[in-house]
N, C-alpha and C positions, 0 to 999 in steps of 0.2 A: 504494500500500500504506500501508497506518497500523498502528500499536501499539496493541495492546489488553492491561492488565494485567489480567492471570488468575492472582488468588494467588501474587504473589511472580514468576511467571511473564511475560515479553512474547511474546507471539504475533504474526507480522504477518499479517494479512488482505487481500487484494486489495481495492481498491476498486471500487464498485461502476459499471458501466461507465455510469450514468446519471447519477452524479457527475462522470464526467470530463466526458461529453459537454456537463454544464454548468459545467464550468468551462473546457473550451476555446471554447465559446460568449464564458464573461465574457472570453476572452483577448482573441480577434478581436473583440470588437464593442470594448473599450477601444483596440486597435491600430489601428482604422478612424476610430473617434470622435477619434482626437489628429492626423488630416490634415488641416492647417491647406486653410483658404478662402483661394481664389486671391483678392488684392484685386482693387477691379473697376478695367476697364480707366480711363485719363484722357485724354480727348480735347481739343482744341484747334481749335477751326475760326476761322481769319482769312477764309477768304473759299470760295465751295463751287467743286465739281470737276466742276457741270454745261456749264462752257465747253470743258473737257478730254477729248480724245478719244486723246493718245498718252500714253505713259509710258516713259521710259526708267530703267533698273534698271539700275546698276553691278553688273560681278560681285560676290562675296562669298567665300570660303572654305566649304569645307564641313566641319561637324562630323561627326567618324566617333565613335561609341561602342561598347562590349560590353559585355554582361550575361550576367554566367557566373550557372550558379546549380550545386546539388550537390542532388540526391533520392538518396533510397536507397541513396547510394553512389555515383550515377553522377551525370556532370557534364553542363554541355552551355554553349552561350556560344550566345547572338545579337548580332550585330553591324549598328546602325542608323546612318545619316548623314541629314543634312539641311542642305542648299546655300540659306540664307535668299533668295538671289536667285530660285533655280525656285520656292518657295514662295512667294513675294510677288507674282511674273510670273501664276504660274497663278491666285491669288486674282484678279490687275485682267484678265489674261485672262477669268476666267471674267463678270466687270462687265462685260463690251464695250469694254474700251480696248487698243488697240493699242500695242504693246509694240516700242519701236525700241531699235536697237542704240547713236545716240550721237543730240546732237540736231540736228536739221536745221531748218537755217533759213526752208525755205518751212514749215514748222508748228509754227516755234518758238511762235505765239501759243495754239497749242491743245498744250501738251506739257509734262506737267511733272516733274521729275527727283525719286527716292525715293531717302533717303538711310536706313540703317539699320543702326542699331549696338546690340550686346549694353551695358546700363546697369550690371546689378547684379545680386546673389544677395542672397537672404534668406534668412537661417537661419528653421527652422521647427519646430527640437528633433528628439532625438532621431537626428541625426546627417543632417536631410536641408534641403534648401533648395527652393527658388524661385529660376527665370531667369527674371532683364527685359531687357525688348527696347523699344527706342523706335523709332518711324518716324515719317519725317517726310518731306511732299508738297513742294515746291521749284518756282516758277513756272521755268521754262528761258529763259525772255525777261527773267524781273526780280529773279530768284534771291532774291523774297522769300516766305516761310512760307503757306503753303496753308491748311494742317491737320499734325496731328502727333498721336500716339499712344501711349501708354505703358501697356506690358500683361505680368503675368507667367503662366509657364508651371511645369506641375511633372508630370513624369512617369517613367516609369523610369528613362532615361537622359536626357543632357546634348541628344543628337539630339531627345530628344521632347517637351524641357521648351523649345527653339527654336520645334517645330512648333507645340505647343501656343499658345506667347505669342504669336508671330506672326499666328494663326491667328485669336485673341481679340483681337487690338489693330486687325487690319483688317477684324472681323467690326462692331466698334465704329466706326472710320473709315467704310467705303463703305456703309453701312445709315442 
């Protein structure tokens, strides 16, 4: 609605519903355009991973989140996790390397151990950040540096800003 003086008079007028529709247009299209760009991932290669055929994955914790939201009055929550271990296993799974539980020593020379830790958050205005995640490949015979990876994620929740970064730091690595 707006003001319209009419002799001494204010009158309010609805506005016209083709004004709103572009002005909720300028809202979201400013709201979308300030989603900062995931930096690109940084990789590290000392030496490659075509002699390696197992991998062993320490557990990890798994992150549980929820995402309430409120429409109309009514509420509703989703609740996501993400276990950085199954999600690292499934990516060198889906590579063709076999995946062991600890390391053994008849294929210690073909085997090498993933080490994987949450780096950092980046603020990225307006009350939201960026999660980084570093990985890094570990010969199991000489416990010296493979490759290693540094990549961040950003999405609804803490569970999906995990999947995400993880997701882009080994899509960077095994390619």
């Amino acid at each position: 609605m707006h003001l319209k003086n009419d002799s001494n008079h204010f009158i309010l007028k609805p506005l016209c519903p083709m004004k709103i529709n572009v002005c909720l247009a300028a809202v979201v299209t400013l709201f979308f355009s300030c989603s900062p760009k995931l930096l690109p991932p940084k990789v590290e290669r000392n030496s490659g991973l075509e002699t390696y055929s197992y991998a062993v994955v320490p557990s990890t914790g798994t992150k549980n989140s929820t995402l309430t939201s409120i429409y109309n009055g009514y509420g509703g929550s989703t609740s996501q996790s993400a276990n950085p271990r199954d999600i690292i296993a499934g990516a060198l799974l889906k590579k063709g390397y076999i995946i062991l539980p600890e390391v053994n020593s008849e294929q210690i020379d073909k085997t090498f151990i993933v080490n994987y830790g949450e780096s950092g958050k980046r603020k990225t205005g307006l009350g939201g950040y960026t999660l980084e995640v570093t990985i890094s490949f570990v010969s199991a015979k000489s416990y010296k540096p493979l490759c290693s990876c540094v990549a961040e994620g950003q999405g609804s929740t803490e569970a999906d800003d995990i999947r995400i970064a993880i997701t882009r730091c080994l899509g960077s690595l095994l390619n």
